[in-house]
N, C-alpha and C positions, 0 to 999 in steps of 0.2 A: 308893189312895195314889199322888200321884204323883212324876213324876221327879226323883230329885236331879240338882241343878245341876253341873255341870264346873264343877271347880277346875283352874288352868292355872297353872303355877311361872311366875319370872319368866324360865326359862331357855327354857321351850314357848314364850312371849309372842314372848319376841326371835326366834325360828328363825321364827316363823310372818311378824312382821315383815320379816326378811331374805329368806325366800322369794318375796316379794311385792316389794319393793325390789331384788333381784338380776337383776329382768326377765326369768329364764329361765321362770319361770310366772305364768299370772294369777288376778288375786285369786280369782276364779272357780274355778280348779284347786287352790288351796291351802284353800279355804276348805271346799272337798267333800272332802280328803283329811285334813281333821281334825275334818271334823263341826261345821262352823260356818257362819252364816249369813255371806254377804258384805257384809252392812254392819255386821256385826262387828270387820270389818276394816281397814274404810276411816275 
């Protein structure tokens, strides 16, 4: 069987947006600290 999918609220979406936008991390750092690919993000 395989993996289910991550479901992400629209309130995780936004946080993970402003981490990336707030320029104190890069996409790269936020995206390995929620377990997402980087062109997830971008």
């Amino acid at each position: 069987m395989g993996k289910q999918r991550q479901s992400w609220t629209v309130e995780e979406k936004l946080g993970i947006v402003l981490a990336v936008l707030s320029e104190r991390q890069s996409v790269a750092e936020v995206a390995r600290q929620h377990g997402v690919n980087e062109k997830q993000i971008c």
